[in-house]
Structures are given as C-alpha cells and as structure tokens.
VOGU-3710 file (C-alpha; in Angstrom, 3 decimals, decimal comma):
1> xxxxxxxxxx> 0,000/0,000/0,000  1,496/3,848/-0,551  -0,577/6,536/-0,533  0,390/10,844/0,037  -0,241/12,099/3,041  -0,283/15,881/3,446  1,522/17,521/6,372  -0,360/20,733/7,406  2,483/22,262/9,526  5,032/21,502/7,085
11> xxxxxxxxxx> 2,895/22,007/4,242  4,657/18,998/2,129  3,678/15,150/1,231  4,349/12,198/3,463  4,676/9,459/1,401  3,550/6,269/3,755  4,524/2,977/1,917  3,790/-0,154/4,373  4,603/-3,164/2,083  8,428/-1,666/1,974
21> xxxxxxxxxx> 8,457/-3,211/5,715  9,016/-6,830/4,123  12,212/-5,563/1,782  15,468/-7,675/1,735  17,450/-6,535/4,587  21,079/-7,103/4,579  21,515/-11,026/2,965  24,507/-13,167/2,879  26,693/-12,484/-0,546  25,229/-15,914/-1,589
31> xxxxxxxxxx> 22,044/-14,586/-1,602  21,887/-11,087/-3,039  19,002/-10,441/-4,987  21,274/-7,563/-7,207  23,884/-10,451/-8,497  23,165/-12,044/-11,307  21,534/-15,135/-11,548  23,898/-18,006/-11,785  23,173/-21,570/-13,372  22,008/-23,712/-10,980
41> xxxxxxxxxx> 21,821/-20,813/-8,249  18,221/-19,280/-6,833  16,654/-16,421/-9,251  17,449/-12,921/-8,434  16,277/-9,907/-9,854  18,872/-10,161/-13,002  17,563/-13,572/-15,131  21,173/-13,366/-16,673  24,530/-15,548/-15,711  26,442/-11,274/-15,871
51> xxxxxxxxxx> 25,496/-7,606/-16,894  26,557/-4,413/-17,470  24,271/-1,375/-15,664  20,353/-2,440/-15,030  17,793/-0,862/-14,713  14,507/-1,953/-13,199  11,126/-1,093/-11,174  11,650/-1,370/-7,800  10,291/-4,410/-6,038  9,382/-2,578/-3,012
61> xxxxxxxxxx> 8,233/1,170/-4,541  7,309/4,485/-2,448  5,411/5,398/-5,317  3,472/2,929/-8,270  2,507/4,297/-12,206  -0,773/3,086/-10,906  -1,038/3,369/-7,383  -4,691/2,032/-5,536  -6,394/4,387/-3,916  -5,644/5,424/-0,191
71> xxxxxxxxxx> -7,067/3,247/2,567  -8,415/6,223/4,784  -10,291/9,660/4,548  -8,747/12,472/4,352  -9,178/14,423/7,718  -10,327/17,952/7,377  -6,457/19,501/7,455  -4,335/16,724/5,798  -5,385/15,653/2,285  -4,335/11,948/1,274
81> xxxxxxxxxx> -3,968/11,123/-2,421  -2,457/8,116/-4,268  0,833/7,642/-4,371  1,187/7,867/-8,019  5,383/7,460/-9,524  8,182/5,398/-10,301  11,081/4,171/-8,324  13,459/2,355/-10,168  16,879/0,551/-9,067  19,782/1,226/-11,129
91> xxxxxxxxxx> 22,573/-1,743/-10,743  26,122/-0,699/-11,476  27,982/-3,732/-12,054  27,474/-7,883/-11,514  30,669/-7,406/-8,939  29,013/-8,063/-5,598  31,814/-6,281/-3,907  32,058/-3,686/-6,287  31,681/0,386/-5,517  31,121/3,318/-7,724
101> xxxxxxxxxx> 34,697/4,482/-6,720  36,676/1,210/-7,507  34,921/1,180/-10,859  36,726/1,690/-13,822  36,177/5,357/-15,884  34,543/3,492/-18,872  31,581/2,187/-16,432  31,149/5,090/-14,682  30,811/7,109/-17,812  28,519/4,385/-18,786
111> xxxxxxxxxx> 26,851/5,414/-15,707  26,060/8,935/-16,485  24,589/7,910/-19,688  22,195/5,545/-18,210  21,021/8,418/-15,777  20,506/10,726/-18,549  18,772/8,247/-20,553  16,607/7,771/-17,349  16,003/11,622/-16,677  14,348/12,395/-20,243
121> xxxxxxxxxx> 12,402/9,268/-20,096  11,051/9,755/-16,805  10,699/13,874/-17,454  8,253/12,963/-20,642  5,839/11,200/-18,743  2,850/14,066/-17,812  2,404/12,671/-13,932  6,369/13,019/-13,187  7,620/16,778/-12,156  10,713/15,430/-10,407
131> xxxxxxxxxx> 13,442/13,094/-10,582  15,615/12,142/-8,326  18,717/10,306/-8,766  20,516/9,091/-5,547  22,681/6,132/-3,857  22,667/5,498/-0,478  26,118/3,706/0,401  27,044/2,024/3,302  25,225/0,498/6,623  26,123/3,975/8,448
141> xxxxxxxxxx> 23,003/6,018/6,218  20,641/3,093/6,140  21,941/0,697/3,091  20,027/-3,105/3,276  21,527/-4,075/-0,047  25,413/-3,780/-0,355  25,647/-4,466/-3,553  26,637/-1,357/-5,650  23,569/0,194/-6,539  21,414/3,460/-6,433
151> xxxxxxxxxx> 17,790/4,384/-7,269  15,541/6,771/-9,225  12,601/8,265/-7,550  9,940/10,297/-10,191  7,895/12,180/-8,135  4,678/13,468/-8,831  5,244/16,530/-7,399  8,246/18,708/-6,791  10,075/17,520/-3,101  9,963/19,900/-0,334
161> xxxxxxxxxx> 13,699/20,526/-0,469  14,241/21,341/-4,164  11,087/23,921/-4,194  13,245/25,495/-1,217  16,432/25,702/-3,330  14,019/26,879/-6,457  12,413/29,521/-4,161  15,802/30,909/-3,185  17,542/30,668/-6,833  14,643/32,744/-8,659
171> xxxxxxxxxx> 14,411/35,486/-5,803  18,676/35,661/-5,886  18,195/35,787/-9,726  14,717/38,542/-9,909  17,436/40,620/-7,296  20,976/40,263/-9,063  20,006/38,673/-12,607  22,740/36,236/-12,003  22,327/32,356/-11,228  22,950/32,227/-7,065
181> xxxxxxxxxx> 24,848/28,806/-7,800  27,021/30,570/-10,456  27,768/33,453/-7,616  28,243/30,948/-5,205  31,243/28,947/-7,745  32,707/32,780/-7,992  32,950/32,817/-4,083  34,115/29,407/-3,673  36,988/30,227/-6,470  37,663/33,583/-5,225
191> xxxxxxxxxx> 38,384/31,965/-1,768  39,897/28,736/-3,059  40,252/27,145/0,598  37,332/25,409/-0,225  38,042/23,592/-3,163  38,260/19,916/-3,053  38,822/18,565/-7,066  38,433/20,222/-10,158  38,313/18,843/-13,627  38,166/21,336/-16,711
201> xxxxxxxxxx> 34,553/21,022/-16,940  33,088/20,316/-13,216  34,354/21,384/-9,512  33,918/19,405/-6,367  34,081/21,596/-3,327  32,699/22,173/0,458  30,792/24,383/0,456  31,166/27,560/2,821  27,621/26,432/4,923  28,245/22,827/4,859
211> xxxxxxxxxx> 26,495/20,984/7,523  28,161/17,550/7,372  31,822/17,676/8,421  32,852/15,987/4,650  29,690/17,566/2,719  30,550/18,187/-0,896  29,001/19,722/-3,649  30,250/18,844/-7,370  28,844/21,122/-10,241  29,264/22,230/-13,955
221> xxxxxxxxxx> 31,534/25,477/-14,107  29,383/26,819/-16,622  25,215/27,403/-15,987  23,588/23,904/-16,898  20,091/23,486/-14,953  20,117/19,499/-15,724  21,524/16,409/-17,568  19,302/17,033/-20,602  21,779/19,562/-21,462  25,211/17,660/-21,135
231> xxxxxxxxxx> 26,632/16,420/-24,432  29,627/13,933/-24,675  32,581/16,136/-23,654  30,587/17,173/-20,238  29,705/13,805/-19,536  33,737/12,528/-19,655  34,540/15,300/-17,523  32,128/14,595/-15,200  33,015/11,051/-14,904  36,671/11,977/-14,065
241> xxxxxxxxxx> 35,699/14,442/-11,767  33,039/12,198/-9,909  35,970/9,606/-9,636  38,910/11,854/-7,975  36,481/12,979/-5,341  35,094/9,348/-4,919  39,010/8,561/-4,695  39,453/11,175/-2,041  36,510/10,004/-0,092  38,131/6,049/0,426
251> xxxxxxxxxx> 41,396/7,587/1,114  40,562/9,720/3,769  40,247/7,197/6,290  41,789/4,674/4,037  37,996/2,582/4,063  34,861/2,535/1,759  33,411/5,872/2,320  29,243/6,008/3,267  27,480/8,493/1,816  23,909/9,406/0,507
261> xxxxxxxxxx> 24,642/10,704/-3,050  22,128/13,161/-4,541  21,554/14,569/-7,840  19,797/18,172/-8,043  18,553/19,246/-11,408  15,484/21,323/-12,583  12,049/20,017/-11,980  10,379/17,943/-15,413  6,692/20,069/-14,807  7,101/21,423/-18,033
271> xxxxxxxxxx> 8,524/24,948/-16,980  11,585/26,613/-17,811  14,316/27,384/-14,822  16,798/29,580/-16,335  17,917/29,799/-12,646  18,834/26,429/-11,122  22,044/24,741/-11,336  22,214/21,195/-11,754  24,785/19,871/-8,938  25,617/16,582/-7,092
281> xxxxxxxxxx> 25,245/16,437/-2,919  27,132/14,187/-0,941  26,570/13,745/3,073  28,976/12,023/4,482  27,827/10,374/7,391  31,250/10,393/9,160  33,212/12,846/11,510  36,097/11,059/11,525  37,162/7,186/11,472  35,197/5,893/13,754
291> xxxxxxxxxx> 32,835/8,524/14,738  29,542/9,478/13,252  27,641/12,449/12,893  23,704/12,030/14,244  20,883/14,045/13,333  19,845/14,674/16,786  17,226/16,902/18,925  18,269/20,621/17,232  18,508/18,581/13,699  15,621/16,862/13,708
301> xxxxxxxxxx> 13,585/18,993/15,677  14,596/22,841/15,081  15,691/21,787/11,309  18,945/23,737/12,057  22,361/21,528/11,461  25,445/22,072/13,628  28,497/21,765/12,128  31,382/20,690/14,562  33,962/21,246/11,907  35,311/24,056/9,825
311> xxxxxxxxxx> 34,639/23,432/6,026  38,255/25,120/5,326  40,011/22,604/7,324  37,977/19,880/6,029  38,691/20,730/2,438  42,260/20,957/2,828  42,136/17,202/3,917  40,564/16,372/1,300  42,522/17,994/-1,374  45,552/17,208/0,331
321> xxxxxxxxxx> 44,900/13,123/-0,119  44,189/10,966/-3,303  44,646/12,064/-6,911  45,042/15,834/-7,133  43,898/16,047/-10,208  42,494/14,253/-13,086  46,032/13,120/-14,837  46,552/11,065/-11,561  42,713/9,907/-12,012  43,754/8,492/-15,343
331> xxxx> 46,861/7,028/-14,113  44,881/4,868/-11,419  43,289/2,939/-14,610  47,005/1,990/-15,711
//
C-alpha cells in the first residue's frame, strides 16, 4: 500500500509505503538479490549468468505508475492522495563487492549515460515533475543491499527541499540577474580554501555552509540546470571528476566511504528554470574514522544543522589526499 499524506504544519507530502516493511534486509553475498543469476543458483532480480548497468522497477516502490487508492479519509487539514510514480533501481555492475569508486572510468561514464537516458524518459511522462537520482552507500546512512547500486525516484510533485532551493535561486536571480549557484562557484573560487577537485569542466568543493563535516558539492563550471543539457565532452569530464572525489573520499580514512549521493537538477513540470544549477550532494555520514555524525534533537527537531567542523580545514584534507587532479585519475586505470 502507498498513498500521500499531506503535512499541514510543514505544508509537504508524506509518502507512507507499508509493504516496503518486508524488503530484503542485509543477505549473505550468496544470496543477493542484485547479483546475477547463476546456473544452478536461486533467481534474483537479473535472469542473466552477468550484466553491465540495469535498470529496473523497484520491487518494493514508495510510489506505483498506478497506485490504488488510499485506505483512509482524508481528515479535514491533511489531504491523502495516491501515491502515483516510479522508483526504479539502477545496478552498477554484476561485482558483488564492487563500488562506484573502484569502478573503472569506462563504467562510470557508462553510468552517467544511463542516468541521462533515465532523466528524459522519466521527465516525458505528464504525472512526473521530479526526478531524483541518488545512492545510499554504506550500513552507516541506512543501506540493506550492499551491492553497488542506487535508485531513481519520479515524483509526482516537486520535493519539499528542491522547491526550497528553487524559491531561493529565482528570488537571488529577480534581485541580481545572475544564477545564485554561479555566484556561489565565484565565491568558492575567489576563496579557493574550499576547493576539493576540479576537472576542466566540473568542480567538487565544500561548500562555505556545509552541515556535514565531509559535505561536498560537485557542479558544472558553466550554468547547466540538468543532464538534458550535457553532451559527450561534459559527460567525460564529469566522470573523471566524480571519480577523484570518490578517490578522495576512500582515502581519507583509508575505508569505503558512506554516503547518501544526490543529484539536483530542474524540476520535469514542463517549466523553464533559467535559474537552477544542476549539482551533485554528498553527506557524508562520518566525523572522523570511527565517529559518526547524528541528526539529533536541534537537527531533527529545530531543522537547524550544527556543524562541529570548519569546512576550510575539512577541504584541505581532502585535497591534500588521493589524486590531485584528473592526470593522476587516469593514471589509477594503468
């Protein structure tokens, strides 16, 4: 069952989704339902003996192309309404103990493809105004499956977060007729401190209001608002780019790195956003080795993040370890 549930203090969906109670949680390698499905072996969600990238429908879906309709009544503040989306799976490689960092170039630009491919099928259908593109790695944010994997969520409606980020690029654009994510790359260059990996295309940096300890933002230099607009020199770029920073990330502590992984581009409602800046999100869930930062009370209940790190400092880690730029990216496929 998923049905919308409307939030009247928050004024944004809850998405309530009971059947996703019964999804695989954390099975032996010799049973993951994300390998392929070997001769002899039990069937998993690949019918082949090896793959490439897959893509799928979800088994266990927030949101349904044809959703039933809600089992309750609205009350008279909080509207319900069905669920109505897609969630797919996206499977990186057969390699059970694969990552998106220890992957070669060739697969990762592969990757990027396969998400653009997704984005403009997804955007075309009438009922989709957002898609999200995201991984969740590593037990530390939540992960049940470890095989490398992420998912695409097309939501009917525009998420809560990204019509914040909208609200605040078109007022910073009606004020200064610039793009605020283009102003904010000028500050970030004209500081520098901040700067984590750059290829010639794309920049990876902390940002100056970071909340995680190791949050980092990677973006186009120049104004793109999503994927539909990358052609074949962006997307290399970006692939070589995404790599040194993934590279950084397992180096830093010298482990595989959790994150959640999110990709921010404009909404697919069929209007134009001259204004937003498609970027990637990462938040780290670690402070340091062995420590791990918690959403608690002032988090979770005030909304406001505390920061027990200085993004400068942080950066300068980071820059300071792995490939420092992307000539020693290409040298790790050698």
């Amino acid at each position: 069952m998923s049905e919308l549930r409307w939030h009247p203090f928050l004024e944004e969906w809850v998405i309530t989704a009971t059947h996703r109670q019964e999804r695989t949680f954390l099975p032996p390698k010799d049973y993951c339902p994300l390998c392929p499905t070997k001769p002899g072996g039990f069937p998993t969600e690949v019918p082949r003996e090896d793959y490439d990238i897959v893509v799928f429908e979800n088994k266990f879906p927030s949101f349904r192309s044809n959703p039933s309709q809600p089992v309750v009544e609205a009350t008279t503040v909080s509207p319900v309404k069905p669920a109505q989306g897609i969630c797919e799976v996206v499977l990186y490689s057969s390699e059970h103990s694969a990552t998106l960092t220890t992957m070669p170039l060739t697969r990762i630009r592969n990757l990027l493809l396969v998400w653009q491919d997704r984005y403009r099928e997804l955007s075309a259908l009438d009922f989709i105004k957002y898609v999200l593109i995201f991984e969740n790695k590593g037990e530390a944010v939540g992960v049940t499956l470890h095989h490398p994997h992420g998912q695409i969520y097309a939501f009917p409606f525009v998420p809560p977060k990204i019509e914040k980020e909208l609200d605040a690029s078109a007022k910073y654009y009606q004020n200064n007729k610039q793009c605020l994510f283009c102003a904010t790359l000028e500050e970030e260059y004209r500081d520098g401190r901040r700067i984590v990996f750059e290829g010639e295309k794309f920049v990876a940096f902390i940002p100056f209001f970071a909340r995680y300890p190791y949050e980092t933002y990677l973006a186009p230099k120049k104004h793109r608002a999503s994927m539909n607009e990358f052609i074949a020199e962006d997307l290399d770029d970006l692939a070589l780019t995404l790599k040194g920073l993934l590279v950084k990330y397992d180096s830093l502590f010298n482990l595989s790195f959790p994150y959640i992984m999110v990709i921010h581009q404009a909404p697919t409602d069929g209007k134009d956003y001259p204004d937003y800046h498609f970027h990637f999100e990462f938040y780290p869930p670690l402070r340091a080795a062995s420590k791990l930062k918690y959403l608690a009370g002032c988090e979770s209940g005030a909304g406001n993040y505390i920061n027990d790190t200085l993004a400068e400092e942080k950066a300068a880690e980071l820059r300071e370890i792995g490939p420092k730029n992307i000539r020693e990216v290409l040298a790790l496929e050698k």
